[in-house]
mmCIF file of the protein (N, C-alpha, C, O) and its ligand, coordinates in Angstrom:
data_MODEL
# 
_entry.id   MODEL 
# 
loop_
_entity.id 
_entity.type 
_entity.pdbx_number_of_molecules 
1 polymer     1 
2 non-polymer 1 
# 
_entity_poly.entity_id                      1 
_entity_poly.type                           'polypeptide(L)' 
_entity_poly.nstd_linkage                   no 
_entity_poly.nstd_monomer                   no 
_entity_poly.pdbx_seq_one_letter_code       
;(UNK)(UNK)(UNK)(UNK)(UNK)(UNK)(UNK)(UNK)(UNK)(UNK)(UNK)(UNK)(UNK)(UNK)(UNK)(UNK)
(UNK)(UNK)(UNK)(UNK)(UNK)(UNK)(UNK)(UNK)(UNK)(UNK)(UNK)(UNK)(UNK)(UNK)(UNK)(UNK)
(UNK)(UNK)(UNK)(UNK)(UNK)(UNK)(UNK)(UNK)(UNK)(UNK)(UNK)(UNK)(UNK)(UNK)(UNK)(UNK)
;
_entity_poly.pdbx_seq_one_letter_code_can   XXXXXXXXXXXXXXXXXXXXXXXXXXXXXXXXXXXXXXXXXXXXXXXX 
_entity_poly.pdbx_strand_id                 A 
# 
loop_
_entity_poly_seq.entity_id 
_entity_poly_seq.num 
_entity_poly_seq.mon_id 
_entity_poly_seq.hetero 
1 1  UNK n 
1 2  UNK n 
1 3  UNK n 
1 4  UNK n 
1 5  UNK n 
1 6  UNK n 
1 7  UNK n 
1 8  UNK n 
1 9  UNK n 
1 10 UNK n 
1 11 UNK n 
1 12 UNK n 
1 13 UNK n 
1 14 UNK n 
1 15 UNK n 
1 16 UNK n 
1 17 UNK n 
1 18 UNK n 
1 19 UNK n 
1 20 UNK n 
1 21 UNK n 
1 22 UNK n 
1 23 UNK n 
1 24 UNK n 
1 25 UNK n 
1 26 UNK n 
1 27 UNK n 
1 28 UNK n 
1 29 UNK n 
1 30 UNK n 
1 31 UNK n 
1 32 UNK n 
1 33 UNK n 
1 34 UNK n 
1 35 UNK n 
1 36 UNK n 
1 37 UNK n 
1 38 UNK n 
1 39 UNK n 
1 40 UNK n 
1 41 UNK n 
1 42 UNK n 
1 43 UNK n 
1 44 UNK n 
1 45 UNK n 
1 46 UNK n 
1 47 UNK n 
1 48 UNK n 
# 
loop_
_struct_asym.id 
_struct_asym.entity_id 
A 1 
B 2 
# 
loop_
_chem_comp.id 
_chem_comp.type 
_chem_comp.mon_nstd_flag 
UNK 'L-peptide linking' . 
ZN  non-polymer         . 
# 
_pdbx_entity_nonpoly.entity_id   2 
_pdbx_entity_nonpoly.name        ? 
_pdbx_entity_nonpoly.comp_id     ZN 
# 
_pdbx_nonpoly_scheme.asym_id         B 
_pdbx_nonpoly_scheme.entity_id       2 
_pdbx_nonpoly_scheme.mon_id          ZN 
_pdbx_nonpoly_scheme.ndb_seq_num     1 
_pdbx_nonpoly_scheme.pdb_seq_num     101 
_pdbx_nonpoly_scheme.auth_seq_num    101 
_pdbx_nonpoly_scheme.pdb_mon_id      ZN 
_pdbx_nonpoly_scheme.auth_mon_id     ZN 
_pdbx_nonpoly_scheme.pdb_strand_id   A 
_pdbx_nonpoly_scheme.pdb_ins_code    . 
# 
loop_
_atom_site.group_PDB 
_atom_site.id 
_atom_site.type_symbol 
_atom_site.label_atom_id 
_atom_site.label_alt_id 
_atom_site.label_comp_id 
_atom_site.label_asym_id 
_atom_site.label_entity_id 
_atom_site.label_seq_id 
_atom_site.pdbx_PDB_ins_code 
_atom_site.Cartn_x 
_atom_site.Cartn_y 
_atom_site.Cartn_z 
_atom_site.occupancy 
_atom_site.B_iso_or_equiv 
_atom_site.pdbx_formal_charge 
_atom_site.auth_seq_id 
_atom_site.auth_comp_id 
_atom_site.auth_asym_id 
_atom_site.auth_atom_id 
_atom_site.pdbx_PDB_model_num 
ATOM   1   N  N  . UNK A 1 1  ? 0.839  -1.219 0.000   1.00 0.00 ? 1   UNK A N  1 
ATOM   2   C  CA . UNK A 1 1  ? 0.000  0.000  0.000   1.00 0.00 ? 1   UNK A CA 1 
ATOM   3   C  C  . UNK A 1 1  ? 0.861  1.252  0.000   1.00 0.00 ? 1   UNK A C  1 
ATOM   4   O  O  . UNK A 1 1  ? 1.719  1.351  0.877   1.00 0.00 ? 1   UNK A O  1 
ATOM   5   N  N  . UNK A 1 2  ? 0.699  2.325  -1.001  1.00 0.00 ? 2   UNK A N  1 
ATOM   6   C  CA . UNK A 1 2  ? 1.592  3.600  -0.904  1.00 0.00 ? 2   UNK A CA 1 
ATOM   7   C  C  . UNK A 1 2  ? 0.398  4.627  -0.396  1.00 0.00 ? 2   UNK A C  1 
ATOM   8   O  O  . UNK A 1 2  ? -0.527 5.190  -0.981  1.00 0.00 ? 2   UNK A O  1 
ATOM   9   N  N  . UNK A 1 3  ? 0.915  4.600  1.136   1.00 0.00 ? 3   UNK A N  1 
ATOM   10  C  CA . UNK A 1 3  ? -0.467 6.042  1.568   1.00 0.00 ? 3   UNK A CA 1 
ATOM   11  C  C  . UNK A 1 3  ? 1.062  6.932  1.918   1.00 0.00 ? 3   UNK A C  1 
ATOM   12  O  O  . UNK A 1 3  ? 1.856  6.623  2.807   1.00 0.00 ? 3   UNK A O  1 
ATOM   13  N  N  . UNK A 1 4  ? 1.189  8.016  1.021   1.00 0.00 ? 4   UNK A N  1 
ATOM   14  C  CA . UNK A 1 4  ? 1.765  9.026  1.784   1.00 0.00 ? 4   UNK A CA 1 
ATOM   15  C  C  . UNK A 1 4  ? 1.604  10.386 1.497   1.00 0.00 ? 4   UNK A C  1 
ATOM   16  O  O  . UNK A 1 4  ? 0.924  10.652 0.506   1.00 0.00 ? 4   UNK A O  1 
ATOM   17  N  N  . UNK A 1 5  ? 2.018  11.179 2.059   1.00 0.00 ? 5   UNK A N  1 
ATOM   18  C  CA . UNK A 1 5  ? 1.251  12.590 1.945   1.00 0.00 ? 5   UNK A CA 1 
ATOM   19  C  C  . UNK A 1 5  ? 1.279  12.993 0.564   1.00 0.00 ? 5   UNK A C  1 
ATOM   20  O  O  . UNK A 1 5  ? 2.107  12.498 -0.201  1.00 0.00 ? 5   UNK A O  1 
ATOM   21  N  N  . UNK A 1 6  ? 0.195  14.106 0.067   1.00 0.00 ? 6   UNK A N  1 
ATOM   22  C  CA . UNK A 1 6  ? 0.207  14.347 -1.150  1.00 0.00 ? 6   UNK A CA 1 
ATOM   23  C  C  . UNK A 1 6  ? 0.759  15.410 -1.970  1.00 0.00 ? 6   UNK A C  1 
ATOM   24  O  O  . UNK A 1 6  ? 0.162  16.229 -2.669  1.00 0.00 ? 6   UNK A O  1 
ATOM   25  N  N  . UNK A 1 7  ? 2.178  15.235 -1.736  1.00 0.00 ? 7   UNK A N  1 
ATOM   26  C  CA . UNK A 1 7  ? 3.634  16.212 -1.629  1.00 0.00 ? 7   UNK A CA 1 
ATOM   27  C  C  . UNK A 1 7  ? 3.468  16.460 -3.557  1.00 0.00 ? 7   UNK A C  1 
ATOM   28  O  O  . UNK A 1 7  ? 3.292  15.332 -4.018  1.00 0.00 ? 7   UNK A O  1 
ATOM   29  N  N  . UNK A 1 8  ? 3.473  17.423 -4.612  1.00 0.00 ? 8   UNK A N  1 
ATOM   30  C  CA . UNK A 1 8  ? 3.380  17.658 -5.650  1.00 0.00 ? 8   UNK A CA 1 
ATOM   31  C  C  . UNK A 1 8  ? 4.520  16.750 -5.942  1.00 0.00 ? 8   UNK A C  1 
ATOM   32  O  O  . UNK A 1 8  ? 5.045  16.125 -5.021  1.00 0.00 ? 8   UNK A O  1 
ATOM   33  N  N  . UNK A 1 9  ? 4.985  16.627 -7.317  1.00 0.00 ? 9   UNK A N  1 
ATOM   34  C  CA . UNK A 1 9  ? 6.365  15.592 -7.790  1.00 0.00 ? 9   UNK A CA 1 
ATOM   35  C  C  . UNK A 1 9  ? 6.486  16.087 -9.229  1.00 0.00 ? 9   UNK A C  1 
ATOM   36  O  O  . UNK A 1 9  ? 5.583  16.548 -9.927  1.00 0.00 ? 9   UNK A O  1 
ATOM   37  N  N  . UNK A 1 10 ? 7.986  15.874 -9.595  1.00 0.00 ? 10  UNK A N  1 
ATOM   38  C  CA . UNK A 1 10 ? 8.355  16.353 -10.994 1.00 0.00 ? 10  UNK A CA 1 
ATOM   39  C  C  . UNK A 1 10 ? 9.329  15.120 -11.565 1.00 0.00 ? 10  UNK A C  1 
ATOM   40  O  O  . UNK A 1 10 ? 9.914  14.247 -10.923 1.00 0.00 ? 10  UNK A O  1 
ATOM   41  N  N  . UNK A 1 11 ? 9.303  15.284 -12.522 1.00 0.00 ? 11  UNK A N  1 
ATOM   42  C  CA . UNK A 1 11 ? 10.543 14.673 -13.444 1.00 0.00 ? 11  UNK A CA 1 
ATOM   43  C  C  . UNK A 1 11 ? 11.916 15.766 -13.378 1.00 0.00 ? 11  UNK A C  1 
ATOM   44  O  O  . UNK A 1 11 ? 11.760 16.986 -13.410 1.00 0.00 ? 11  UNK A O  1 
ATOM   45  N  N  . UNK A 1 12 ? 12.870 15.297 -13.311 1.00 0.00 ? 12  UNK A N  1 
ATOM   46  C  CA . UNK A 1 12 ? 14.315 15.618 -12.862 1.00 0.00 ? 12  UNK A CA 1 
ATOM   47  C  C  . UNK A 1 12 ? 14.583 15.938 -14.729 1.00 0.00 ? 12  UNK A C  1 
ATOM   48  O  O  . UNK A 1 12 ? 14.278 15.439 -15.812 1.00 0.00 ? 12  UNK A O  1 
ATOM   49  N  N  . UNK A 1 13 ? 15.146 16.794 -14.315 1.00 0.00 ? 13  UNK A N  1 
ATOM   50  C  CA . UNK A 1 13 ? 15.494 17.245 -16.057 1.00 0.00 ? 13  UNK A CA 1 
ATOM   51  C  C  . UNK A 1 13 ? 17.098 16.443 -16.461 1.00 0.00 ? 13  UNK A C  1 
ATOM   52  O  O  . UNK A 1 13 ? 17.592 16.404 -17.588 1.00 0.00 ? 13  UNK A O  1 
ATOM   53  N  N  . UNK A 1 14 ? 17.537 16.007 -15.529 1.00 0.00 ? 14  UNK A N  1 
ATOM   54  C  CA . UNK A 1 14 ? 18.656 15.550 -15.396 1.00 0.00 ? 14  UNK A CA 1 
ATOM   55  C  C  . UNK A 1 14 ? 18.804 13.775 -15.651 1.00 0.00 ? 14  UNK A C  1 
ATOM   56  O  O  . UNK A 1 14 ? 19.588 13.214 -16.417 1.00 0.00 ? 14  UNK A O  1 
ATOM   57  N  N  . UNK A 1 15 ? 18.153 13.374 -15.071 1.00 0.00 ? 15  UNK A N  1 
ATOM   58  C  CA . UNK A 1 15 ? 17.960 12.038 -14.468 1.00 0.00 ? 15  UNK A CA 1 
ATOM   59  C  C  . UNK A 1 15 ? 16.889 11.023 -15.446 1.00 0.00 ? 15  UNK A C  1 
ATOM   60  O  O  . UNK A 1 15 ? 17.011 9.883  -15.894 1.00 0.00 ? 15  UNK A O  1 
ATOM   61  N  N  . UNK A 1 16 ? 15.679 12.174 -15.526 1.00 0.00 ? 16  UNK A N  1 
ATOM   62  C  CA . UNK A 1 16 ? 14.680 11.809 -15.710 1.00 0.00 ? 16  UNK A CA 1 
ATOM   63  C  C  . UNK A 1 16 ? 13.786 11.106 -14.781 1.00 0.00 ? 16  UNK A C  1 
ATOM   64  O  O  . UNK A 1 16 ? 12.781 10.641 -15.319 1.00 0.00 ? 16  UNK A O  1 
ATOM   65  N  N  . UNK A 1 17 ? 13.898 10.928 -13.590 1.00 0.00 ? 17  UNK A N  1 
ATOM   66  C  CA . UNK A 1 17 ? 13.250 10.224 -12.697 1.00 0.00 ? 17  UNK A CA 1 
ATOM   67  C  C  . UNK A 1 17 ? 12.341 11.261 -11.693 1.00 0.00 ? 17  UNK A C  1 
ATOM   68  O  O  . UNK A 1 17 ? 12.489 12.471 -11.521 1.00 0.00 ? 17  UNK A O  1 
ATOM   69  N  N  . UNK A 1 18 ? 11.602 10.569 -11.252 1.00 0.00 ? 18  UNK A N  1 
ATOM   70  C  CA . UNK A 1 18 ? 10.196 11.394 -10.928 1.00 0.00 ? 18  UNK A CA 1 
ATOM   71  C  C  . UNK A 1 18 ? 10.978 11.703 -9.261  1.00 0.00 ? 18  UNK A C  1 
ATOM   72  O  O  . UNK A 1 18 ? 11.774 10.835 -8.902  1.00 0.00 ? 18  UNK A O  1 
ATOM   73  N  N  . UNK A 1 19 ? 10.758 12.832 -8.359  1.00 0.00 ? 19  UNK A N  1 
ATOM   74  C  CA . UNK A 1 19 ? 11.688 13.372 -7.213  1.00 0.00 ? 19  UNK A CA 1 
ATOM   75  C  C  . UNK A 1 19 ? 9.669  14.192 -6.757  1.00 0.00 ? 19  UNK A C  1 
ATOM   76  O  O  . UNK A 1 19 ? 8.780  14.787 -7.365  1.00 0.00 ? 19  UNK A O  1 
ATOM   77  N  N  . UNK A 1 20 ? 9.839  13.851 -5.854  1.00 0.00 ? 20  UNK A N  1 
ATOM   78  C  CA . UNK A 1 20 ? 8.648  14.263 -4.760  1.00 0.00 ? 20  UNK A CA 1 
ATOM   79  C  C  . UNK A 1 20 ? 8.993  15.799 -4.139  1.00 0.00 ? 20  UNK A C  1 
ATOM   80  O  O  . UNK A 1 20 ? 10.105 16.324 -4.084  1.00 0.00 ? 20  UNK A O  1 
ATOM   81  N  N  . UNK A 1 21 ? 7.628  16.389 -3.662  1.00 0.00 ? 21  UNK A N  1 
ATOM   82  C  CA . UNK A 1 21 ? 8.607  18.363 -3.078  1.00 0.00 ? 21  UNK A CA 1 
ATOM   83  C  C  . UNK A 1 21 ? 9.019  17.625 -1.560  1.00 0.00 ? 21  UNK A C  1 
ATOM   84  O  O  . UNK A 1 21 ? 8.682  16.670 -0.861  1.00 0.00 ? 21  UNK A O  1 
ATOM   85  N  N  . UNK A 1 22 ? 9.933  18.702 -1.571  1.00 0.00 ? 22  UNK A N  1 
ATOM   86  C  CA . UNK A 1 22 ? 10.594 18.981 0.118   1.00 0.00 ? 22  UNK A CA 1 
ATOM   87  C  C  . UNK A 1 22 ? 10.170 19.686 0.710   1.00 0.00 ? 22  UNK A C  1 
ATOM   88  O  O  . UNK A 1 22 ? 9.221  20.330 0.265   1.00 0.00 ? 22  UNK A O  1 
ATOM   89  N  N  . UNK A 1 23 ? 10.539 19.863 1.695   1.00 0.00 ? 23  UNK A N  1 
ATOM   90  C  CA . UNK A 1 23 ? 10.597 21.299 2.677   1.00 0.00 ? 23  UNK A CA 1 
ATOM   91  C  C  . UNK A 1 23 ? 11.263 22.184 2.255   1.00 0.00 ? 23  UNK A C  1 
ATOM   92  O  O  . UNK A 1 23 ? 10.881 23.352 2.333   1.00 0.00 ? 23  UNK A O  1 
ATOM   93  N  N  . UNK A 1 24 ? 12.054 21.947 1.881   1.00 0.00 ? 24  UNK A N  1 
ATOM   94  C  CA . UNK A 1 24 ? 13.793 23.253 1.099   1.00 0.00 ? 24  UNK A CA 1 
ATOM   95  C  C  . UNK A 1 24 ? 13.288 23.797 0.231   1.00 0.00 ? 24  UNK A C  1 
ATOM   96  O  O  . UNK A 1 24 ? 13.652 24.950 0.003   1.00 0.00 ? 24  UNK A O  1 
ATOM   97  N  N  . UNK A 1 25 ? 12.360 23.250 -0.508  1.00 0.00 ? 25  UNK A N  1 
ATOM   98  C  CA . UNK A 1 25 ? 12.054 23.468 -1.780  1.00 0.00 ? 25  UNK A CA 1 
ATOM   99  C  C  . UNK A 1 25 ? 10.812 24.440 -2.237  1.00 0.00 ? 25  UNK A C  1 
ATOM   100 O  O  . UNK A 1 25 ? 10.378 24.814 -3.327  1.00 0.00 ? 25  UNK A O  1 
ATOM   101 N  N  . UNK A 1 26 ? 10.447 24.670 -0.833  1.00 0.00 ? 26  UNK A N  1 
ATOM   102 C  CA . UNK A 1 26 ? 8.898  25.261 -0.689  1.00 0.00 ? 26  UNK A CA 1 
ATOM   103 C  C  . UNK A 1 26 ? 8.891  26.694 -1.479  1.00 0.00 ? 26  UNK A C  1 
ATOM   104 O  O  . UNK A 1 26 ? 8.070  27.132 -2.286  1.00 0.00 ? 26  UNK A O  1 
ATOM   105 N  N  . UNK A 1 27 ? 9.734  27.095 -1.118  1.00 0.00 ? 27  UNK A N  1 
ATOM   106 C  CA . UNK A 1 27 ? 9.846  28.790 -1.992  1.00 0.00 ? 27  UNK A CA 1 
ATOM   107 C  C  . UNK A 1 27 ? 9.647  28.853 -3.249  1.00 0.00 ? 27  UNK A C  1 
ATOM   108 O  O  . UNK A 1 27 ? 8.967  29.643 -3.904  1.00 0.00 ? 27  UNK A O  1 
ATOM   109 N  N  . UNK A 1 28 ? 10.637 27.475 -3.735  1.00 0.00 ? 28  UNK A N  1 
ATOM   110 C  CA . UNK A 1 28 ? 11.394 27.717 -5.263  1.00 0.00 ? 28  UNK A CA 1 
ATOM   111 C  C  . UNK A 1 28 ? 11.094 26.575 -6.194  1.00 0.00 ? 28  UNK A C  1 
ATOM   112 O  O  . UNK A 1 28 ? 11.732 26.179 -7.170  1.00 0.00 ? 28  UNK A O  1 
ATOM   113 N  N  . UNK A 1 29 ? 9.854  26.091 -5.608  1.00 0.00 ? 29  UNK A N  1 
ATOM   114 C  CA . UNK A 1 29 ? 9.623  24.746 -5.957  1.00 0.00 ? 29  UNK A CA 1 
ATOM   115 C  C  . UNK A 1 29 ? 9.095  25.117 -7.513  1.00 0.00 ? 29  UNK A C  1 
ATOM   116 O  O  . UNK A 1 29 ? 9.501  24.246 -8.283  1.00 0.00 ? 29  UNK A O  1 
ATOM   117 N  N  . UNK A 1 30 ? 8.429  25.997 -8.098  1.00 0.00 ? 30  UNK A N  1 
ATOM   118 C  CA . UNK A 1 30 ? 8.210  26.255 -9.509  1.00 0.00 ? 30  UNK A CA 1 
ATOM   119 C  C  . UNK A 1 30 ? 9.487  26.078 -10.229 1.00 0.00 ? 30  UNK A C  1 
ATOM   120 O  O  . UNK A 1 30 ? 9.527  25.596 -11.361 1.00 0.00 ? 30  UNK A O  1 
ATOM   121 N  N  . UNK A 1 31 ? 10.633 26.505 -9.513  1.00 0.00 ? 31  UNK A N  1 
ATOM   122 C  CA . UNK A 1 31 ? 11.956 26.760 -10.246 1.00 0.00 ? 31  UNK A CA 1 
ATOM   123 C  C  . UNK A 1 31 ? 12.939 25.346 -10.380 1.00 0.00 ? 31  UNK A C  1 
ATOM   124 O  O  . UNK A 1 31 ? 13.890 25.280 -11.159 1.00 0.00 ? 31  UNK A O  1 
ATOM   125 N  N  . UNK A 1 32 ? 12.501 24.204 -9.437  1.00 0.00 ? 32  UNK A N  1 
ATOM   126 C  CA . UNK A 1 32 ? 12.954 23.209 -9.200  1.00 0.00 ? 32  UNK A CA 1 
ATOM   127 C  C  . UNK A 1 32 ? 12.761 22.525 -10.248 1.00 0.00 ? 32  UNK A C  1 
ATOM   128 O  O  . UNK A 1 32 ? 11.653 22.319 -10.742 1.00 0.00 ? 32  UNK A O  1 
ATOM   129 N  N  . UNK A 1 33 ? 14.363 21.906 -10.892 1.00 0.00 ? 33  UNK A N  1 
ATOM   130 C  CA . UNK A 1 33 ? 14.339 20.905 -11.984 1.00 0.00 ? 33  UNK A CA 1 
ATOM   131 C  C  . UNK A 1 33 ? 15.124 19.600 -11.884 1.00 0.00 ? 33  UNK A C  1 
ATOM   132 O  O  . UNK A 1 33 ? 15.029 18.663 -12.678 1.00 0.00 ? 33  UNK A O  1 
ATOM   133 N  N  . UNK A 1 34 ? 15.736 19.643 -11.049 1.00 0.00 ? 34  UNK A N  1 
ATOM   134 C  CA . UNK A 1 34 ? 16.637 18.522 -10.833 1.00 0.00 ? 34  UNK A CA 1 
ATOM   135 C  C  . UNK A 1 34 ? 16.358 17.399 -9.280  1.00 0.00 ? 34  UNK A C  1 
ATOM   136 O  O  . UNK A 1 34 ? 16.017 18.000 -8.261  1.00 0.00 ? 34  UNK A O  1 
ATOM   137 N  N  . UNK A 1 35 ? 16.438 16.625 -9.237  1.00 0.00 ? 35  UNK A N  1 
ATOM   138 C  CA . UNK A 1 35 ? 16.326 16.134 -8.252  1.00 0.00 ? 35  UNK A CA 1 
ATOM   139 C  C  . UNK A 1 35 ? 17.189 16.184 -6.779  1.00 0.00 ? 35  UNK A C  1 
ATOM   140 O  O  . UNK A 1 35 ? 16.867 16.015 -5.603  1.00 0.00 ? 35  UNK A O  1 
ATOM   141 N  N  . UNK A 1 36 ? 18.201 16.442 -7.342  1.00 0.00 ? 36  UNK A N  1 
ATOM   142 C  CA . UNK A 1 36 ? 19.622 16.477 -6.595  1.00 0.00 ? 36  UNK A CA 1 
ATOM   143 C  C  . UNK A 1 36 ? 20.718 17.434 -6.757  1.00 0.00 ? 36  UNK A C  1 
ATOM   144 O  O  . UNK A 1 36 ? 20.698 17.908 -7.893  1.00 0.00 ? 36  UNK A O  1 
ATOM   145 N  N  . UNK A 1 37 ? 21.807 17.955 -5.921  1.00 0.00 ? 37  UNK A N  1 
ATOM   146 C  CA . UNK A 1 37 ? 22.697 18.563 -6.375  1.00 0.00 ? 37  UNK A CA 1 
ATOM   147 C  C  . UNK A 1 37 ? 23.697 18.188 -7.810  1.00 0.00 ? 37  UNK A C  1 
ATOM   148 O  O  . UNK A 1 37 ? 24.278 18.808 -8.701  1.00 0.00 ? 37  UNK A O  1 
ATOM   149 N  N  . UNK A 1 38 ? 23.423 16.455 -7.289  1.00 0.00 ? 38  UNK A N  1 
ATOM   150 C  CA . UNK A 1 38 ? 24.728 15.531 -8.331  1.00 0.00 ? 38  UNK A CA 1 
ATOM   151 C  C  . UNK A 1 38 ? 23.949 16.206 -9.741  1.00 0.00 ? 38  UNK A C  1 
ATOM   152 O  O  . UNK A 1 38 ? 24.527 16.965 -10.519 1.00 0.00 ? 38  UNK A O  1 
ATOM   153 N  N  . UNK A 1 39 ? 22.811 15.849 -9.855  1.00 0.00 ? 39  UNK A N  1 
ATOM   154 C  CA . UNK A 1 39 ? 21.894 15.917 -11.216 1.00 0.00 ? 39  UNK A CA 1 
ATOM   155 C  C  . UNK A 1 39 ? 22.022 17.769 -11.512 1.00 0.00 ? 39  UNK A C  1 
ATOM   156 O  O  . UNK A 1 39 ? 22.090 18.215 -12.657 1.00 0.00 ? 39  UNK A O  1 
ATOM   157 N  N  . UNK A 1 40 ? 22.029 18.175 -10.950 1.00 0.00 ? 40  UNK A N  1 
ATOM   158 C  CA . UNK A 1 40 ? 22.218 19.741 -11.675 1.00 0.00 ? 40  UNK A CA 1 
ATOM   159 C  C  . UNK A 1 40 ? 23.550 19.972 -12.122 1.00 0.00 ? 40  UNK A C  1 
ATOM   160 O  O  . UNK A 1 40 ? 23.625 20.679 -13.128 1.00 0.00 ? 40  UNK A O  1 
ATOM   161 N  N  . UNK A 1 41 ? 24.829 19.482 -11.545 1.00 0.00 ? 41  UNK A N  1 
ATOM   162 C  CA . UNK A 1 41 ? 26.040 19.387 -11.543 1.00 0.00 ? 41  UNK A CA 1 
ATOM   163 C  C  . UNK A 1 41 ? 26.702 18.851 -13.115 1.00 0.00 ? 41  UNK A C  1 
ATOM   164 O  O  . UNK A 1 41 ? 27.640 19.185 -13.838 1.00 0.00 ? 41  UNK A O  1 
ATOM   165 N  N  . UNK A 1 42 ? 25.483 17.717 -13.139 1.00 0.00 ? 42  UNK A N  1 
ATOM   166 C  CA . UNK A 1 42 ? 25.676 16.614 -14.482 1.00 0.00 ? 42  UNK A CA 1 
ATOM   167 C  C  . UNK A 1 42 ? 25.002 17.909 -15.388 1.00 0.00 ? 42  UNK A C  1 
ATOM   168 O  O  . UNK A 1 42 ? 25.967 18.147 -16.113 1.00 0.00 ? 42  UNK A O  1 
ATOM   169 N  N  . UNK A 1 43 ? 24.163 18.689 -15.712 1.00 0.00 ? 43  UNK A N  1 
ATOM   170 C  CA . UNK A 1 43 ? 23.713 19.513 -16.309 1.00 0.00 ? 43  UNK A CA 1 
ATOM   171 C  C  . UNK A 1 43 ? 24.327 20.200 -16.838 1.00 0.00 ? 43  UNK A C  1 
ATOM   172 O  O  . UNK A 1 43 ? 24.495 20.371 -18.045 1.00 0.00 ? 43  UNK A O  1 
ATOM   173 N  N  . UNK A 1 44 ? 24.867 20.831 -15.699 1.00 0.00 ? 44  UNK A N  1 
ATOM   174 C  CA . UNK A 1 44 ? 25.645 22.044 -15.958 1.00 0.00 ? 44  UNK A CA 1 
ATOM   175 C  C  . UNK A 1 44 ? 26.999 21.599 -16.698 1.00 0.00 ? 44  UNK A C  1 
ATOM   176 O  O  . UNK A 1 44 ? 27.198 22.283 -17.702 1.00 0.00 ? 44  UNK A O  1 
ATOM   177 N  N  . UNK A 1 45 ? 28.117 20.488 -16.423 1.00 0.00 ? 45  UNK A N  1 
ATOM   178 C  CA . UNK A 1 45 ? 28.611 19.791 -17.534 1.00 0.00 ? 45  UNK A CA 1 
ATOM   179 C  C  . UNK A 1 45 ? 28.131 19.384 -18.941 1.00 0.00 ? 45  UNK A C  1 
ATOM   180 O  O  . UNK A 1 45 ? 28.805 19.529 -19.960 1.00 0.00 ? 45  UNK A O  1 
ATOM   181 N  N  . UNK A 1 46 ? 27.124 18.957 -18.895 1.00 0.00 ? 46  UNK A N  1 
ATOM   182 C  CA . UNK A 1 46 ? 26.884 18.860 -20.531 1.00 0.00 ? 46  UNK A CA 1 
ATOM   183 C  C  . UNK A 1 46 ? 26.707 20.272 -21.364 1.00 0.00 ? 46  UNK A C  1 
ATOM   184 O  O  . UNK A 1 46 ? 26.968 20.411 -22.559 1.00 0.00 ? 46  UNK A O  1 
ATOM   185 N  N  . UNK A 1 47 ? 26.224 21.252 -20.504 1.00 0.00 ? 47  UNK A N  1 
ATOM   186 C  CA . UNK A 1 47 ? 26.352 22.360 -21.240 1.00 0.00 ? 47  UNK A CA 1 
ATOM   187 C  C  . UNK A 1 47 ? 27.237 23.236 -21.773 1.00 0.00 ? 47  UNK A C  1 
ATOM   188 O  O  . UNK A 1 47 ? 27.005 24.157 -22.556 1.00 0.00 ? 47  UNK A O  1 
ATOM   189 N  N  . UNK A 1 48 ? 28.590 22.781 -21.150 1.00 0.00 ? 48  UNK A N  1 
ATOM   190 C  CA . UNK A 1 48 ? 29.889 23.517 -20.932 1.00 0.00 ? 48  UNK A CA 1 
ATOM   191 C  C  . UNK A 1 48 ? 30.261 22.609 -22.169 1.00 0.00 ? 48  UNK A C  1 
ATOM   192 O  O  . UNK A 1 48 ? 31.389 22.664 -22.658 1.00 0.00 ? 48  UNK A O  1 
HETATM 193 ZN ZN . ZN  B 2 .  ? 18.002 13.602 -11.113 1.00 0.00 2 101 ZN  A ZN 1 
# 
């Protein structure tokens, strides 16, 4: 059974894998694309 709160969720632009909201994230959560630091990191390398 998956009962857990009904926290919004995105796809990681990085990863591609689906990442649930945080607490951290509450401000900037429209702006949120990555799941992780590693995954924005990997981003920002392919662009360079
Ligand atoms: Zn990711």
């Amino acid at each position: 059974m998956i009962k857990k709160a009904n926290f919004p969720s995105k796809l990681c632009c990085s990863c591609g894998r689906p990442f649930v909201w945080r607490k951290k994230w509450e401000k900037i959560w429209t702006e949120v694309k990555y799941c992780s630091k590693k995954c924005k990191k990997i981003k920002v390398k392919k662009e360079l």
